[in-house]
N, CA, C and O atoms as CSV, one atom per row, in Angstrom:
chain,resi,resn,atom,element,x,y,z
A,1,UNK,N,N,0.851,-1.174,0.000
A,1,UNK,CA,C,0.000,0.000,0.000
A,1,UNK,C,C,0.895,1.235,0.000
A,1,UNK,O,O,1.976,1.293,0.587
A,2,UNK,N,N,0.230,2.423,-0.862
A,2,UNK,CA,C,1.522,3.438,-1.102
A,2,UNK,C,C,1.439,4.196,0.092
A,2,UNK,O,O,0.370,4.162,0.703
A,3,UNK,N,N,2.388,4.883,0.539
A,3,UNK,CA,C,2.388,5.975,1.671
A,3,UNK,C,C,1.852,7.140,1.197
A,3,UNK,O,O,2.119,7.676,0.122
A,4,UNK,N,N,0.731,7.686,2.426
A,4,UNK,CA,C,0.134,9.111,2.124
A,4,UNK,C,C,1.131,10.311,2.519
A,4,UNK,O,O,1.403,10.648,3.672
A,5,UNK,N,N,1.757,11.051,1.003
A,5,UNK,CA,C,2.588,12.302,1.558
A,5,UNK,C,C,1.622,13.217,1.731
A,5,UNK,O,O,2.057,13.867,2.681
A,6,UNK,N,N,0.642,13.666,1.442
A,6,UNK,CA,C,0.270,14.800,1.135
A,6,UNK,C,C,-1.548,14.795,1.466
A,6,UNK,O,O,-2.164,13.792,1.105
A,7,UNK,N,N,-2.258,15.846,2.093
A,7,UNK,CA,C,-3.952,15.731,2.441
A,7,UNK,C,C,-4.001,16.981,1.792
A,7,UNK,O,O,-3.013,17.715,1.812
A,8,UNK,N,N,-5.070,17.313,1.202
A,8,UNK,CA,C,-5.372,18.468,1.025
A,8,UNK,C,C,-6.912,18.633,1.845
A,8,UNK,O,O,-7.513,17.657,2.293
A,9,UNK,N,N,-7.388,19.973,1.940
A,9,UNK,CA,C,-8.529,20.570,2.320
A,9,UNK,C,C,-9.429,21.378,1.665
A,9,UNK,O,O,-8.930,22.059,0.769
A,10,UNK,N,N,-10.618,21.502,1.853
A,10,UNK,CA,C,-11.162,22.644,0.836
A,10,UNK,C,C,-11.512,23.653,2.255
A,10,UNK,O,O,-11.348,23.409,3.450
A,11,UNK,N,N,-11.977,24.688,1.661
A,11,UNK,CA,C,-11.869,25.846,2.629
A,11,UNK,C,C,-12.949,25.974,3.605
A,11,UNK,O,O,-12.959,26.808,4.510
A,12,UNK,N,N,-13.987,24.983,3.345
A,12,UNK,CA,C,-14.686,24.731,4.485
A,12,UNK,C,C,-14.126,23.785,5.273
A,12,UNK,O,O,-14.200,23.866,6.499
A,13,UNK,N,N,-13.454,22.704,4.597
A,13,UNK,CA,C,-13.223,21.570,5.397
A,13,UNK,C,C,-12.161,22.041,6.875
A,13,UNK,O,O,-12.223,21.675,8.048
A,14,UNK,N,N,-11.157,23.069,6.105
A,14,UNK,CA,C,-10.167,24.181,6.629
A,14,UNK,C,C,-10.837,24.727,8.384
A,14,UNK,O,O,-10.506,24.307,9.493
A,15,UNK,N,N,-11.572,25.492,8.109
A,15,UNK,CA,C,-12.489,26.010,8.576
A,15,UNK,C,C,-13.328,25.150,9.462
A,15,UNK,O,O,-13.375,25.631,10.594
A,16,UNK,N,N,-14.000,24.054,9.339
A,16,UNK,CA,C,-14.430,22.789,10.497
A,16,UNK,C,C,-13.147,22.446,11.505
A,16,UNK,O,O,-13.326,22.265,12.709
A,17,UNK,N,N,-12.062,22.389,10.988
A,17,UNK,CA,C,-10.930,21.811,11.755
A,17,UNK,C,C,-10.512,23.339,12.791
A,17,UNK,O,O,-10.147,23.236,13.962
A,18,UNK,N,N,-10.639,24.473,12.178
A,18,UNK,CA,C,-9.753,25.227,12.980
A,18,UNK,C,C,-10.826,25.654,14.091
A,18,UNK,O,O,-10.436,26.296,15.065
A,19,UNK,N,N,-12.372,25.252,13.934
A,19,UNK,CA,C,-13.623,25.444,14.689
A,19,UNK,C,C,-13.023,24.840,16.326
A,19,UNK,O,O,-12.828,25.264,17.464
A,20,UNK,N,N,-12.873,23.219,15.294
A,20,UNK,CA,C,-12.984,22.164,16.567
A,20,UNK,C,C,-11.217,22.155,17.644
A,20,UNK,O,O,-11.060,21.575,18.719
A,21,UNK,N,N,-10.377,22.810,17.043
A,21,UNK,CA,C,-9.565,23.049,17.266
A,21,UNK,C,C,-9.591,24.164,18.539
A,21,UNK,O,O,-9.350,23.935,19.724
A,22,UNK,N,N,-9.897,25.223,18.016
A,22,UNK,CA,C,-10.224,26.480,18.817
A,22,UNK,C,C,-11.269,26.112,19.968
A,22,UNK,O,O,-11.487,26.887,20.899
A,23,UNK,N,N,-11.963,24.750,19.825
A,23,UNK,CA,C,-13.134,24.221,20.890
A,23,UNK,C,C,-14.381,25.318,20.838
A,23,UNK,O,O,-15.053,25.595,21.831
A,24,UNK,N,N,-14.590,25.923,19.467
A,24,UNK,CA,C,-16.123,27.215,19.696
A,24,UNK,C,C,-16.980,26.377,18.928
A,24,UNK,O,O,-16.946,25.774,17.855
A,25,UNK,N,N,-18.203,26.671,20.417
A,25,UNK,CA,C,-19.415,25.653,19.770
A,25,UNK,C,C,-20.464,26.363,19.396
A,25,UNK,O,O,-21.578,25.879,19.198
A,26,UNK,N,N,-20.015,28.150,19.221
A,26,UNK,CA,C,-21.271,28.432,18.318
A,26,UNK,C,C,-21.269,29.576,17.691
A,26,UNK,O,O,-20.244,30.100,18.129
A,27,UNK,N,N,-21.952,30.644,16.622
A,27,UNK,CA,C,-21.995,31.161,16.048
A,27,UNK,C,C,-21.270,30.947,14.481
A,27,UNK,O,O,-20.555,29.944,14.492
A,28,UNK,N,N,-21.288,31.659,13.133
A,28,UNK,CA,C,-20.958,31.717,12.007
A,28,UNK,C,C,-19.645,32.040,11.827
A,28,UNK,O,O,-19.481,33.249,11.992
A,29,UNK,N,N,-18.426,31.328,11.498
A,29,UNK,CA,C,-16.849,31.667,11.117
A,29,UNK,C,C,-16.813,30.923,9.592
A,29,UNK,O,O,-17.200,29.868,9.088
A,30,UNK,N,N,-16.100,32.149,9.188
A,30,UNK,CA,C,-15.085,31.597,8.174
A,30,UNK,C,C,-13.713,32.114,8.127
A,30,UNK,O,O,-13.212,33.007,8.809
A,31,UNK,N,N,-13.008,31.139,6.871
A,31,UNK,CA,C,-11.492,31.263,6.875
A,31,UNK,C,C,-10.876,32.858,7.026
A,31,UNK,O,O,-11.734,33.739,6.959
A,32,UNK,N,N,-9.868,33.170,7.167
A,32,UNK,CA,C,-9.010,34.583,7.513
A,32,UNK,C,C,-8.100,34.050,6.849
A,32,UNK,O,O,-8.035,32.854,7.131
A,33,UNK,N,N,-6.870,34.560,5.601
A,33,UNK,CA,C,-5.774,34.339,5.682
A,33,UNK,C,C,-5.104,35.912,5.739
A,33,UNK,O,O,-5.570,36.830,5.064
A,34,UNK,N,N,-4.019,36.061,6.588
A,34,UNK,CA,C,-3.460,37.256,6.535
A,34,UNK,C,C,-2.595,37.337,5.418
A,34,UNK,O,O,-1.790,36.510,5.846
A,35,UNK,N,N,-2.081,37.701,4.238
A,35,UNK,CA,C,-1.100,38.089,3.640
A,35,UNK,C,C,-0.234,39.412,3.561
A,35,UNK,O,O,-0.581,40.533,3.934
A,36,UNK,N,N,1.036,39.013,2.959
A,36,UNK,CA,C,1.707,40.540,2.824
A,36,UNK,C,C,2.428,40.315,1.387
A,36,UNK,O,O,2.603,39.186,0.927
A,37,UNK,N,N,2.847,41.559,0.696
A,37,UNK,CA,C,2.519,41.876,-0.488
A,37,UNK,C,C,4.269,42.248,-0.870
A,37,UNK,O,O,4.580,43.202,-0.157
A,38,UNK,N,N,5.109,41.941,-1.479
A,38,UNK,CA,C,6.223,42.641,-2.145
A,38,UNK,C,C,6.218,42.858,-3.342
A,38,UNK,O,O,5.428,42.218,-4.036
A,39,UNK,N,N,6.958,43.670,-3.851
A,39,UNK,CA,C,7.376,44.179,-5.114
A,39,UNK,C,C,9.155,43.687,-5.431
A,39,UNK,O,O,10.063,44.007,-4.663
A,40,UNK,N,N,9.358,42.876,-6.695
A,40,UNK,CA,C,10.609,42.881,-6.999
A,40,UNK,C,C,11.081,42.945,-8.020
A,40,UNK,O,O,10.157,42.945,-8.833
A,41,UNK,N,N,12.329,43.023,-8.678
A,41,UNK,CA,C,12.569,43.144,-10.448
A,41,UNK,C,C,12.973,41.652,-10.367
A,41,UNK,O,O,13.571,41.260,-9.365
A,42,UNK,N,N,12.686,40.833,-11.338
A,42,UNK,CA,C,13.281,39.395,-11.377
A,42,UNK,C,C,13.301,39.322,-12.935
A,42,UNK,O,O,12.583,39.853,-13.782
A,43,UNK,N,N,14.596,38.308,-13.039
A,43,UNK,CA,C,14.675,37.794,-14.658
A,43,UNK,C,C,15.898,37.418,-14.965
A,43,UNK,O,O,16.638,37.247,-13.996
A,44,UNK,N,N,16.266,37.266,-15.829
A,44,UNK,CA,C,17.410,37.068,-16.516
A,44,UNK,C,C,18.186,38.143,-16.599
A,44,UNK,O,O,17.597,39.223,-16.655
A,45,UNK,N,N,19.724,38.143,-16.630
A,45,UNK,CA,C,20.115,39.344,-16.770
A,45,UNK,C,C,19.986,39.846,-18.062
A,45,UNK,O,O,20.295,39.261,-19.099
A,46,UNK,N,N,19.574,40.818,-17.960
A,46,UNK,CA,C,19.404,42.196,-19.349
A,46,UNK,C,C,17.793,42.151,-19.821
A,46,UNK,O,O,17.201,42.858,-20.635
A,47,UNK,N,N,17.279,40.945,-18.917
A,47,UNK,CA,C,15.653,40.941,-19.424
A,47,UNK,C,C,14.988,41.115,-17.775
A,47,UNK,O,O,14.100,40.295,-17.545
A,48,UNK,N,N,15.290,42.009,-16.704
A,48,UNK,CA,C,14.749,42.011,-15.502
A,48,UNK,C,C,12.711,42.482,-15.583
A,48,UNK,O,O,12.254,43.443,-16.202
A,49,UNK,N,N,12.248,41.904,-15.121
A,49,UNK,CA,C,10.624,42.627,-15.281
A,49,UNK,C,C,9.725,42.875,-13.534
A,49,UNK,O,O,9.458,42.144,-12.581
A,50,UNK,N,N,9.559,44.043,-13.819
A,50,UNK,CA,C,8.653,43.685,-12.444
A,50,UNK,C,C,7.611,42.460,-11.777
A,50,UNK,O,O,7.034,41.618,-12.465
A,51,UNK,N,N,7.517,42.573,-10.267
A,51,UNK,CA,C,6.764,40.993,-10.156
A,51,UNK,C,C,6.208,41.552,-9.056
A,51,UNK,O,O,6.310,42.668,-8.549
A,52,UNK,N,N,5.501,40.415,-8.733
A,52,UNK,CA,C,4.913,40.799,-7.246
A,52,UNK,C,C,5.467,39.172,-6.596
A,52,UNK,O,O,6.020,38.307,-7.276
A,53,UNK,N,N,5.144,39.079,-5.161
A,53,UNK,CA,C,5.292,37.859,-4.611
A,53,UNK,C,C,4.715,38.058,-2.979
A,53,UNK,O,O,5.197,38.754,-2.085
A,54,UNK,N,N,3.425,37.117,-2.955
A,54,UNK,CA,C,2.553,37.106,-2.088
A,54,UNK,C,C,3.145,36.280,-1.102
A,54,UNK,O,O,3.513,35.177,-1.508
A,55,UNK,N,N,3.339,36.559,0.168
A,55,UNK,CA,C,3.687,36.265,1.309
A,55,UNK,C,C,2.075,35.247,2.323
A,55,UNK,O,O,1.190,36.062,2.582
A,56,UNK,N,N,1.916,34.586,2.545
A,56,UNK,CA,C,0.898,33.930,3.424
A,56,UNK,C,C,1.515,34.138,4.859
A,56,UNK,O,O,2.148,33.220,5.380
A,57,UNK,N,N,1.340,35.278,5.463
A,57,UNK,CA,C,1.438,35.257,7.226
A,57,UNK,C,C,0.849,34.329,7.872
A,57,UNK,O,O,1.614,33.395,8.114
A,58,UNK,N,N,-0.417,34.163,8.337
A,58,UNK,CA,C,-1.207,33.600,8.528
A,58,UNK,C,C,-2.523,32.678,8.245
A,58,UNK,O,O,-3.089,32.834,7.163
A,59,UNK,N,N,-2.954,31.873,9.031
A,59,UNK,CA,C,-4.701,31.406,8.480
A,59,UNK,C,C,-5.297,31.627,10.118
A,59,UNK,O,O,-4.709,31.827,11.181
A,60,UNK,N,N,-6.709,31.491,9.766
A,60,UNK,CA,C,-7.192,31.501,11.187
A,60,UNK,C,C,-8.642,31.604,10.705
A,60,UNK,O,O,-8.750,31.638,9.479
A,61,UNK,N,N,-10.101,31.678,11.608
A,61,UNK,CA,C,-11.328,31.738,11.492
A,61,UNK,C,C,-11.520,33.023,11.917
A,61,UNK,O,O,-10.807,33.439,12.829
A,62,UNK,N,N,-12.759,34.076,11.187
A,62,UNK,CA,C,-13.233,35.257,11.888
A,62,UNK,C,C,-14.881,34.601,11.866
A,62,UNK,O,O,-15.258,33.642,11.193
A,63,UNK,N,N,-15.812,35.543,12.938
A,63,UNK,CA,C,-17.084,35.383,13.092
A,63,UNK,C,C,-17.573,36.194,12.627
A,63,UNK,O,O,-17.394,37.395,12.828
A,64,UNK,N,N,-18.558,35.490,11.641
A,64,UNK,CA,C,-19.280,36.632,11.021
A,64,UNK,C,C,-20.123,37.413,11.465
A,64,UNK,O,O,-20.985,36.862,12.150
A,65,UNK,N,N,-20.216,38.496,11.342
A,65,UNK,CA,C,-20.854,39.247,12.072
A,65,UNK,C,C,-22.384,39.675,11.453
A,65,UNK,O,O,-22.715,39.676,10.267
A,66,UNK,N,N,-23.257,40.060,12.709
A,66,UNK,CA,C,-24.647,40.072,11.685
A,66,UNK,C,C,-24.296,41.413,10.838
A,66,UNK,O,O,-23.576,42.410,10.878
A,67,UNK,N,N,-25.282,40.772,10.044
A,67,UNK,CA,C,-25.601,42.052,8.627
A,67,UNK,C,C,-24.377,42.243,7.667
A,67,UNK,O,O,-24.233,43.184,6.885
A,68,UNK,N,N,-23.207,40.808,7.929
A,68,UNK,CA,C,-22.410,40.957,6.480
A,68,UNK,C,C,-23.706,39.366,6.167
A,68,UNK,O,O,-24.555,38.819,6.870
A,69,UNK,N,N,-23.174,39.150,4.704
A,69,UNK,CA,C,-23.066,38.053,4.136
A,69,UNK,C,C,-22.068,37.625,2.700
A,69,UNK,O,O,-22.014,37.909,1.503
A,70,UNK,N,N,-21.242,36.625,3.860
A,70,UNK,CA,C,-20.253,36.049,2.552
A,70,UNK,C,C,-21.584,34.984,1.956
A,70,UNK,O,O,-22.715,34.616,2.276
A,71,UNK,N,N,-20.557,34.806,0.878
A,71,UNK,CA,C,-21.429,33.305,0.228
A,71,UNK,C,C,-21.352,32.297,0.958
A,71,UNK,O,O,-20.327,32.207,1.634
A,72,UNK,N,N,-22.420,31.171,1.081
A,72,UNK,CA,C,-22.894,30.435,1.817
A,72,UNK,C,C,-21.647,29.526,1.891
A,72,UNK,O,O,-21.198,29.100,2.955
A,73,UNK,N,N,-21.116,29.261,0.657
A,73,UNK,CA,C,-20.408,27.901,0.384
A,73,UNK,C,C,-18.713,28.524,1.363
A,73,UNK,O,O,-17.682,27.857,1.268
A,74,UNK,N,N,-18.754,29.477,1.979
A,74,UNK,CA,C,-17.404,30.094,2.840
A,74,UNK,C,C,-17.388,30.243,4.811
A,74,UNK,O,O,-16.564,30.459,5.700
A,75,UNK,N,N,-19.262,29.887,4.636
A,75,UNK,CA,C,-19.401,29.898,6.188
A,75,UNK,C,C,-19.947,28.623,6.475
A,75,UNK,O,O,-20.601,27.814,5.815
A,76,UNK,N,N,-19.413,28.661,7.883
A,76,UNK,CA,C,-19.625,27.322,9.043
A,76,UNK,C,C,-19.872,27.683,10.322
A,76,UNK,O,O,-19.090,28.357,10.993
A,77,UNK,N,N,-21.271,27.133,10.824
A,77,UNK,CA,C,-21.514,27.391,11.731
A,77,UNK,C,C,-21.276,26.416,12.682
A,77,UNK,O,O,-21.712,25.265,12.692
A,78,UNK,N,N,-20.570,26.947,13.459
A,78,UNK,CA,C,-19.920,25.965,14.660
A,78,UNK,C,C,-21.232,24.851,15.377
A,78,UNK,O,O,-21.126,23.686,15.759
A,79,UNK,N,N,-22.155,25.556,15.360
A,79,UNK,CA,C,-23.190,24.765,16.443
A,79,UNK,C,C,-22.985,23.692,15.921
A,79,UNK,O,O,-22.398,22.883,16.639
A,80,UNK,N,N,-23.350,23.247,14.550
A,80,UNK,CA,C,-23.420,21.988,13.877
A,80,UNK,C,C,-22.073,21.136,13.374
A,80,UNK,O,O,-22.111,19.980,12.954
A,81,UNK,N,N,-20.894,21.949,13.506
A,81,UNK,CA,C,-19.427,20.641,12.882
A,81,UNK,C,C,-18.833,20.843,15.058
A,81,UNK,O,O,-17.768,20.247,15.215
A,82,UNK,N,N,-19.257,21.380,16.166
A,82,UNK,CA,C,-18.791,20.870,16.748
A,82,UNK,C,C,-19.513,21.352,18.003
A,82,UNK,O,O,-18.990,22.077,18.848
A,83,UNK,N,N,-20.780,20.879,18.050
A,83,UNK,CA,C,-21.636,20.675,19.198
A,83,UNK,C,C,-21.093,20.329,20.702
A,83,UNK,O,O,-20.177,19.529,20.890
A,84,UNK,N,N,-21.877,21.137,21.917
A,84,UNK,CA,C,-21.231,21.064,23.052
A,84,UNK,C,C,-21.685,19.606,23.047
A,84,UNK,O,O,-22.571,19.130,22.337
A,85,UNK,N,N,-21.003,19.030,23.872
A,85,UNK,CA,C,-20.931,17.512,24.385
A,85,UNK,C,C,-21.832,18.049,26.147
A,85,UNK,O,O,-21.734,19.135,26.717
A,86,UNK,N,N,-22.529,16.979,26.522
A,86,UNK,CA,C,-22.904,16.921,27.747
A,86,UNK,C,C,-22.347,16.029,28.304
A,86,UNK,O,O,-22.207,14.875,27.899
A,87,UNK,N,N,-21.770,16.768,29.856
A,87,UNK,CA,C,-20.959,15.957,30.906
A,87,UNK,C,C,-21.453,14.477,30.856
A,87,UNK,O,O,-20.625,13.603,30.595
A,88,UNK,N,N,-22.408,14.234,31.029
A,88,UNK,CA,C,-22.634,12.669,31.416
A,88,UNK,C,C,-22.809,12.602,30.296
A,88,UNK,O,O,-23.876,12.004,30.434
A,89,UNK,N,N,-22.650,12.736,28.565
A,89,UNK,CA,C,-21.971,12.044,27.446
A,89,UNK,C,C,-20.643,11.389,27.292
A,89,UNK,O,O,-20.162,10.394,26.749
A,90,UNK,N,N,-20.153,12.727,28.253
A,90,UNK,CA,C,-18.364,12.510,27.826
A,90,UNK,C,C,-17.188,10.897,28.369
A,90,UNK,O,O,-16.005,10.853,28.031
């Protein structure tokens, strides 16, 4: 059987994990990524061209707040991917 290098996620799936992670069992989050932005000349010498090159700082969940709306397919509501547990469940 081959060895698994690599999982990927989709950005909800992202987003369920960093829910149950963080342990919040309620209200609307979706993904956050922080980025930062440079400017550089790159190329060959005598052919240099401007570029950009996106930096990923961070990821993390924000709560949505009433009266935005992202698209549906970007929010997760905690109540339902990670419900409080009751003591005499646990």
């Amino acid at each position: 059987m081959p060895e698994i290098n690599q999982y990927t996620f989709s950005v909800k799936e992202l987003t369920e994990i960093l829910i149950k992670n963080a342990d919040i069992h309620e209200g609307s989050w979706m993904l956050s990524v922080g980025m930062g932005f440079s400017a550089i000349n790159i190329g060959p010498e005598g052919a240099h061209r401007p570029a950009g090159i996106v930096i990923f700082d961070a990821v993390g969940i924000q709560r949505v707040q009433e009266g935005e709306t992202p698209p549906p397919e970007l929010v997760v509501n905690a109540t339902s991917v990670n419900p409080r547990r009751n003591k005499a469940n646990t």
